[in-house]
C-alpha positions as CSV (number, residue, x, y, z in Angstrom):
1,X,32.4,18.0,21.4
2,X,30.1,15.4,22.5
3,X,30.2,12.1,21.5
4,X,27.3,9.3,21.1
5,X,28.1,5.7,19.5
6,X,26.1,5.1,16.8
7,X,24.1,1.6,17.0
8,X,24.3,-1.1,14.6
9,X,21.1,-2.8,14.1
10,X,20.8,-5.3,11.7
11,X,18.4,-4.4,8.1
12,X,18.0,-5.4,4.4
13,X,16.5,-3.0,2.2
14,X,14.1,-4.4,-0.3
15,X,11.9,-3.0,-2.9
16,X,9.0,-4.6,-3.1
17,X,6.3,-4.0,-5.9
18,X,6.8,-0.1,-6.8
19,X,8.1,0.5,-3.1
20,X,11.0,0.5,-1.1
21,X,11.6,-0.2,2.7
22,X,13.8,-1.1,5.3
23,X,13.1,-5.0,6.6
24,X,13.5,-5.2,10.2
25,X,13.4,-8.9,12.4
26,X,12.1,-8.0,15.5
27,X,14.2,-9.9,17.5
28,X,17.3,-7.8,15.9
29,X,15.6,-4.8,17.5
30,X,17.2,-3.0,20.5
31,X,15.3,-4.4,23.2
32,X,13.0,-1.3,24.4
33,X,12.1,-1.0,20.5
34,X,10.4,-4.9,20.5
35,X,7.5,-3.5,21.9
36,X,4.9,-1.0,20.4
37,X,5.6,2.6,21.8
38,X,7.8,5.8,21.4
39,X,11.3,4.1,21.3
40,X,10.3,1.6,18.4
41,X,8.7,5.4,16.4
42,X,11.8,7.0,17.4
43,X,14.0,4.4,15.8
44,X,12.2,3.9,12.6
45,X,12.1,7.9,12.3
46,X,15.9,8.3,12.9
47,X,16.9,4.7,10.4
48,X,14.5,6.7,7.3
49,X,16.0,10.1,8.1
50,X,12.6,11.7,9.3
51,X,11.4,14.6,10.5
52,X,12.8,16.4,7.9
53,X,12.4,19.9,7.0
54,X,13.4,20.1,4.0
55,X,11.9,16.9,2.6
56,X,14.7,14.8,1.6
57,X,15.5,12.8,4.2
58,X,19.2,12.7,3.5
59,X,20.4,11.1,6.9
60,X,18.7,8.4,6.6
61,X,17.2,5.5,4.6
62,X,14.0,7.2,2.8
63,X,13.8,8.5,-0.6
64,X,11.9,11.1,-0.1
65,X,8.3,10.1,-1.2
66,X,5.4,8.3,0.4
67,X,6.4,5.4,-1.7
68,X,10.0,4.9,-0.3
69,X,9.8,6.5,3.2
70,X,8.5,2.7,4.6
71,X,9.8,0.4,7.4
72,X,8.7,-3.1,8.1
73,X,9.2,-5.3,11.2
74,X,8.6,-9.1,11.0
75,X,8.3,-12.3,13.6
76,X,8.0,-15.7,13.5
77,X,4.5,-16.0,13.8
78,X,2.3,-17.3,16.7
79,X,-1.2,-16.9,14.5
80,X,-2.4,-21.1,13.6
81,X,-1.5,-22.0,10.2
82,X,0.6,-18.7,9.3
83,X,4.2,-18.5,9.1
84,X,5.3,-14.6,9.6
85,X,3.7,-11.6,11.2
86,X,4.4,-8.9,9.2
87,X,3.9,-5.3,10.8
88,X,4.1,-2.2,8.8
89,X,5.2,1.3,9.7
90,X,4.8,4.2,7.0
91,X,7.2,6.9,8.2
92,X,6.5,10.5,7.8
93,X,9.1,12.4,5.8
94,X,8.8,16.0,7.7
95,X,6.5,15.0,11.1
96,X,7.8,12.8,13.5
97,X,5.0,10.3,13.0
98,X,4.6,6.4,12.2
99,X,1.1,5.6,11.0
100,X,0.6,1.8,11.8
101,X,-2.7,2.1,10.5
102,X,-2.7,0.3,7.3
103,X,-0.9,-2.1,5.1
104,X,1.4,-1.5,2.7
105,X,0.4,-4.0,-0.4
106,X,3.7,-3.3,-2.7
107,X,6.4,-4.2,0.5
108,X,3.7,-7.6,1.0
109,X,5.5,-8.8,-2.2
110,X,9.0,-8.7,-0.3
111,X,7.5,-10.2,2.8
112,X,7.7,-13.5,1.9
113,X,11.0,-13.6,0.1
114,X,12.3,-11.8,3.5
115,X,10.6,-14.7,5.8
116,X,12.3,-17.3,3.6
117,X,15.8,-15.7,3.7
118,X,15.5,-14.8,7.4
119,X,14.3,-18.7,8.7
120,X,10.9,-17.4,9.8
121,X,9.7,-20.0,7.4
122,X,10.0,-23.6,8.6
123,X,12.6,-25.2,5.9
124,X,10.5,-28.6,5.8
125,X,8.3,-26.2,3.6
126,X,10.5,-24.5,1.3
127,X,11.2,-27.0,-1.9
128,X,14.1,-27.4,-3.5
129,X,12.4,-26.3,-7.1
130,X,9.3,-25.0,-7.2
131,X,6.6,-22.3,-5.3
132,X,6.9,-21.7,-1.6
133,X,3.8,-20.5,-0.3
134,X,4.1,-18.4,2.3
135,X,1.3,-17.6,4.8
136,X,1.3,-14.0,6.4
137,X,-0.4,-12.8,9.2
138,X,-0.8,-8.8,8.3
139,X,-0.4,-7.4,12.0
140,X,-1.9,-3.8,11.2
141,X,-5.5,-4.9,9.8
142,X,-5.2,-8.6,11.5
143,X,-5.6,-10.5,7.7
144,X,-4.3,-13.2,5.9
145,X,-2.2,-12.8,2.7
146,X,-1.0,-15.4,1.1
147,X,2.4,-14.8,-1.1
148,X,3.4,-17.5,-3.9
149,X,7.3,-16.8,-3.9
150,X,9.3,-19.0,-6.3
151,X,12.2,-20.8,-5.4
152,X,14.9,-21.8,-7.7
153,X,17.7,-24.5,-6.3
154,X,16.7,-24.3,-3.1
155,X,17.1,-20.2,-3.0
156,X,14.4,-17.5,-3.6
157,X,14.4,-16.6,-7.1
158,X,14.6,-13.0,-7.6
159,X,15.4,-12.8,-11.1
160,X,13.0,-12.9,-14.5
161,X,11.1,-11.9,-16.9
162,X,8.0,-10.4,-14.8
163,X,7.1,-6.9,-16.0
164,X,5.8,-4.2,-13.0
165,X,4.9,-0.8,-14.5
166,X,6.5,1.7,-11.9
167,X,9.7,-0.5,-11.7
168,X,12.3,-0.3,-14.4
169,X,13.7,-3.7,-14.7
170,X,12.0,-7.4,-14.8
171,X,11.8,-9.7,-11.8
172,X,10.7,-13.2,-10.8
173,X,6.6,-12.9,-10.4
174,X,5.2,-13.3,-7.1
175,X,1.3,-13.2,-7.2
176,X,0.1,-12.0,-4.0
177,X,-3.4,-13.4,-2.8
178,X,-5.6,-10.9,0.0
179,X,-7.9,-13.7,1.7
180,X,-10.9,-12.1,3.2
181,X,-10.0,-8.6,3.3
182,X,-13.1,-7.9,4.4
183,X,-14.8,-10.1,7.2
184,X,-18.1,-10.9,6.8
185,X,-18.6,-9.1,10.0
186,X,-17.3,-6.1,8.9
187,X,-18.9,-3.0,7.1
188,X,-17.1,-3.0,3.5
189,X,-19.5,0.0,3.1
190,X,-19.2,1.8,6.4
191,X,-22.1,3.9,5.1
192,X,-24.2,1.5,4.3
193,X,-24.1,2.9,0.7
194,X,-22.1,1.8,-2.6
195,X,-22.1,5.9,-3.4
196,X,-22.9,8.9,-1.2
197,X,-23.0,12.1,-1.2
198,X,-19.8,13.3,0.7
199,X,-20.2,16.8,1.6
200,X,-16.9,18.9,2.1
201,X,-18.0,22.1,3.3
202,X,-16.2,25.3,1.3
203,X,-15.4,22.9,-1.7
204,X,-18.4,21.1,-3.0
205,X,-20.8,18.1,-2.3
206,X,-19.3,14.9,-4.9
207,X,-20.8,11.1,-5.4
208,X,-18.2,9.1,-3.7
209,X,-17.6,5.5,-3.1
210,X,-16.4,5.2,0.0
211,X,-14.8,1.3,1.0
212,X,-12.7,-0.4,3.4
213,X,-11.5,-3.5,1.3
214,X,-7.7,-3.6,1.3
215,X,-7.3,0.0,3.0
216,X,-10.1,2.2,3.6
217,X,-10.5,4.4,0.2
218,X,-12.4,7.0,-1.2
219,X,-13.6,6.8,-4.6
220,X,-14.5,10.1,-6.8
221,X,-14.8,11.0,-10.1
222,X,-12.5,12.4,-12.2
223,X,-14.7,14.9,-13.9
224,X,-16.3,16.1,-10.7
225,X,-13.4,17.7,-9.5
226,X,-12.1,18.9,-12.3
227,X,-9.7,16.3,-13.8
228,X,-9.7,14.0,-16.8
229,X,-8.2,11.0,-15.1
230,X,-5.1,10.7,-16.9
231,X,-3.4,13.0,-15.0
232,X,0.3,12.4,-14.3
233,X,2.4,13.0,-10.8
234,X,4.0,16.8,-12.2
235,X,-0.4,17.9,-13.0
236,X,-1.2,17.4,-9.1
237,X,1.8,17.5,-6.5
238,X,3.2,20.8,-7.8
239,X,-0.4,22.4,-7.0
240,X,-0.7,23.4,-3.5
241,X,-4.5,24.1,-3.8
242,X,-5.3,20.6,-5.0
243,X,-3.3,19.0,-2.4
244,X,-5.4,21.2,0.7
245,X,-8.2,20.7,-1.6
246,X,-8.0,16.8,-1.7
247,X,-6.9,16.6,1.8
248,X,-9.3,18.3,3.2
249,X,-12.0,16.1,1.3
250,X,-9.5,13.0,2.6
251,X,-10.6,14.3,6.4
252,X,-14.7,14.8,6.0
253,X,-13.7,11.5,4.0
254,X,-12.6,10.2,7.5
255,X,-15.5,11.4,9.4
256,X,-18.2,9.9,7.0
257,X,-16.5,6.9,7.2
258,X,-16.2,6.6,11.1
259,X,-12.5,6.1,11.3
260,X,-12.3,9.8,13.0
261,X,-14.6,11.7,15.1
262,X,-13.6,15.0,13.8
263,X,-11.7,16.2,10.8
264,X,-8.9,17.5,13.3
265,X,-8.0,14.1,13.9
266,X,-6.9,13.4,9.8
267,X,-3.7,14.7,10.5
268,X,-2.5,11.7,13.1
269,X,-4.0,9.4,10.4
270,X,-2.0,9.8,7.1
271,X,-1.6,6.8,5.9
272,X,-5.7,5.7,6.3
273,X,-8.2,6.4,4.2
274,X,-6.7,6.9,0.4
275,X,-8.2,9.5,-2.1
276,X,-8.6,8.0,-5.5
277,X,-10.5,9.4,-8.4
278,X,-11.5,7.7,-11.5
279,X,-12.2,7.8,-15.0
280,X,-13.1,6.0,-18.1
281,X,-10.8,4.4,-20.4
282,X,-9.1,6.3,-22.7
283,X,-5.7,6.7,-24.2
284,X,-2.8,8.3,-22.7
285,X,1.0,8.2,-22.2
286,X,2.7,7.1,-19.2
287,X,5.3,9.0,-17.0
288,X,7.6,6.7,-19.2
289,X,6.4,8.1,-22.4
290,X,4.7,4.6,-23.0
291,X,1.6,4.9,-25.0
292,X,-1.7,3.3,-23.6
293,X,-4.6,2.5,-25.7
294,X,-8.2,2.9,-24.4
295,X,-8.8,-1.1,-25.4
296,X,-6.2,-1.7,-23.2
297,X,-7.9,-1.1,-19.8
298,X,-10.9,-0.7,-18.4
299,X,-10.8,2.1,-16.8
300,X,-8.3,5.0,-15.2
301,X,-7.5,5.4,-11.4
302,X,-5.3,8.0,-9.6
303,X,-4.7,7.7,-6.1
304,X,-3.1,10.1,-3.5
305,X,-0.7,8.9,-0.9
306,X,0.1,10.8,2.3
307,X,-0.6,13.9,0.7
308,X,0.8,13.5,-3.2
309,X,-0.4,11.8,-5.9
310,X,1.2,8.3,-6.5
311,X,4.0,7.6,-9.3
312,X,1.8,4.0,-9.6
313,X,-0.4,2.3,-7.5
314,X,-0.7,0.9,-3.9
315,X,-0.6,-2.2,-3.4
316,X,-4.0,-2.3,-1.0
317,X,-5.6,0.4,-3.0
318,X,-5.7,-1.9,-5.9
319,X,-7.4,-4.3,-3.8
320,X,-10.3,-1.7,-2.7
321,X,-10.0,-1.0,-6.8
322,X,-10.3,-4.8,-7.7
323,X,-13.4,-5.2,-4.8
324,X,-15.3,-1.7,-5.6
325,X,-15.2,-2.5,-9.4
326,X,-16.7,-6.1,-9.2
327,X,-19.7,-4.7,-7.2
328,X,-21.9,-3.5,-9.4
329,X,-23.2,0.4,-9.2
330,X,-20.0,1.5,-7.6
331,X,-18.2,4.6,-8.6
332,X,-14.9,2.1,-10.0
333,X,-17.2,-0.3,-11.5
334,X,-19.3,2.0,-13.3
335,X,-16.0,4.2,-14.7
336,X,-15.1,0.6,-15.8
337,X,-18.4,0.2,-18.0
338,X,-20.6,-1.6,-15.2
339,X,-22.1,-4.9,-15.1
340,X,-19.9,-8.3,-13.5
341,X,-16.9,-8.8,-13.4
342,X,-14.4,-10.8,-11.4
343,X,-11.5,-8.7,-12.8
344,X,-10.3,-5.3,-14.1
345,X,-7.3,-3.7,-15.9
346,X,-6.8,-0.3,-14.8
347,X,-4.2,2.7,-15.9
348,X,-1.9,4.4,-13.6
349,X,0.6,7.3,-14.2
350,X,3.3,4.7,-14.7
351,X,1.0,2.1,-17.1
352,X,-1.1,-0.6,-16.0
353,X,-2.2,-3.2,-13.2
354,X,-4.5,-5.7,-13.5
355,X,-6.4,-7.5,-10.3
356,X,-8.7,-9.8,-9.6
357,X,-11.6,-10.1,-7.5
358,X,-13.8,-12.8,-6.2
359,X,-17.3,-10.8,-4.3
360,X,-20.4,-11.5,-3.6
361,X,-23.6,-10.6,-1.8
362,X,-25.0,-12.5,1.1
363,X,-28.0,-11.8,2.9
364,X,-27.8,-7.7,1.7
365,X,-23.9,-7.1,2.9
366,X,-21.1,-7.6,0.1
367,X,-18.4,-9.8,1.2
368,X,-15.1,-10.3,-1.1
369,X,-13.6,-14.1,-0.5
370,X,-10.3,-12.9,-2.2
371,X,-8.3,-9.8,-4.5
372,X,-5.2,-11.5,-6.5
373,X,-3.1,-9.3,-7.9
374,X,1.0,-10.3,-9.0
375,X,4.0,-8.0,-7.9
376,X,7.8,-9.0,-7.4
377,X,10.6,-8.6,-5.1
378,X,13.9,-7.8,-5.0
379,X,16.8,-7.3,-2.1
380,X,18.9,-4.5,-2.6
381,X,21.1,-4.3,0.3
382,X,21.4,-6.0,3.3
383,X,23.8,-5.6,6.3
384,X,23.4,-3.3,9.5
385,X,21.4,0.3,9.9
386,X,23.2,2.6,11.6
387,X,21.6,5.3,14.1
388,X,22.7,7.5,17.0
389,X,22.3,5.7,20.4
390,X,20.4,8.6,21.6
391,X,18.0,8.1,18.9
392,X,15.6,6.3,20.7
């Protein structure tokens, strides 16, 4: 019988928002996995368990969904006036594949708690009672995020009476502030258009609003492909159709977009762009069985994360949410009732998320100077991963 040591490497598993993930500090890493590349994908895909066939990712640290199966590697940061790079990784459950191309706006909550508690964050800043501000450098998309994490006697507080629909028990709030997450120089309409025409051969031609605040997403309507909006997880991910059906409009998505060249290319790029579809307000009941009143949002929005529809909502799609619906004549803000507005409170299969954006136009292009939105944080476990030494 062979034998391979396994490797201790050392890991705290936090969830963060309505997500989970393993927290790495890069300089814990094994030294050929410090650097971008196959040994640092191999790693991460052997500490979440992944690829696995039959989707459960059993030997490893992934639950199973887009929402759990997440890794994130952090650094002191070299960046002027941030504390922390933060570098995300979302793991595929049955491909060997790490999609670094987005953010992951739920795990952002746990980012600054994790800086505090690992020293990342210079202690002449932490105060004894109080709010530690915590200045992030997100890696991935090169922005600034700016996490308010409260500290209670000197120590993080984790603990309260903050309520997250998607997560089962309070927390201590940590609002979460996205500064600039679109540059002025950047297209936040790669198009050019606040709704298009997205043609998706063999399915249909749909109005769609397609935007790259947050994480690139594309916006449809509910109703135009045959939903109502308040659609829980059990009405979508159990239909095999839908999923091709919404993938494949994910990939001519893509294209339109100018993050691929050709649909082919989709499936290397999971995590980037999001499907979403929206709806107007109206009542429904939660995956809890909590009852939602119409005059309690604004609007509905479902989203779809690598390839299923999501229990809640992402973190940095509610930021394209928050942007889209305070630009006026945009799919989101017109599901939302139209007009201004510097904030919206939306439903999700779990309940409700409200986020707030500041946009404006300047000289024809919309720019957005912030999207605030509050999460929390909580550490779970923390001690040493353990993987094969041939892992990587």
């Amino acid at each position: 019988m062979s034998f391979v040591p396994q490797v201790k490497i050392p890991a705290t598993y936090i969830r963060g928002g309505t997500s989970k993930g393993v927290f790495l500090n890069l300089t814990d890493l094994p030294e050929r996995c410090q650097a971008p590349g196959k040994s640092r994908d191999d790693m991460l895909l052997r500490v979440i368990g992944s690829p696995d066939p039959y989707g459960k990712q059993t030997d490893g640290m992934g639950g199973a969904t887009s929402s759990t199966s997440k890794t994130v590697i952090l650094a002191k940061s070299d960046v002027a006036d941030h504390d922390v790079d933060y570098l995300f990784g979302q793991v595929a459950i049955d491909k060997a594949f790490v999609d670094w191309s987005g953010n992951c706006g739920n795990l952002t909550a746990a980012v600054g708690s994790f800086a505090i508690y690992s020293g990342l964050v210079d202690s002449s800043r932490i105060p004894e009672n109080g709010v530690c501000t915590v200045r992030i450098w997100q890696k991935n998309i090169a922005k600034t995020i700016i996490a308010q994490v409260p500290i209670t006697n000197g120590q993080v507080q984790e603990t309260g009476d903050f309520e997250l629909d998607g997560v089962t028990f309070p927390a201590a709030e940590v609002p979460v502030e996205f500064v600039a997450p679109v540059d002025p120089s950047e297209a936040m309409f790669p198009t050019g258009n606040i709704v298009d025409e997205l043609e998706v051969p063999g399915i249909g031609t749909f109005q769609a609003t397609m935007i790259t605040a947050g994480i690139p997403t594309i916006f449809l309507n509910a109703e135009d492909i045959g939903y109502i909006g308040t659609e829980l997880q059990e009405a979508i991910n159990g239909d095999e159709a839908a999923l091709t059906r919404f993938e494949t409009i994910r990939a001519y998505g893509a294209v339109k977009m100018g993050l691929i060249s050709d649909i082919a290319e989709a499936a290397g790029r999971q995590h980037t762009p999001k499907v979403a579809f929206v709806a107007p307000a109206q009542d429904y009941v939660t995956s809890s069985n909590k009852s939602v009143l119409a005059t309690d949002i604004d609007l509905h929005v479902r989203a779809l994360s690598m390839g299923k529809l999501h229990h809640a909502m992402m973190g940095t799609a509610a930021v394209a949410i928050g942007t889209a619906a305070a630009i006026p004549g945009t799919l989101v803000n017109l599901a939302a009732g139209g007009g201004e507005k510097d904030s919206v409170t939306f439903g999700h299969p779990s309940g409700t998320l409200k986020v707030g954006a500041e946009a404006a136009e300047v000289a024809g292009n919309w720019t957005v100077k912030k999207v605030v939105m509050s999460r929390s944080a909580r550490i779970l476990m923390e001690g040493w991963v353990r993987i094969p030494a041939d892992s990587f």
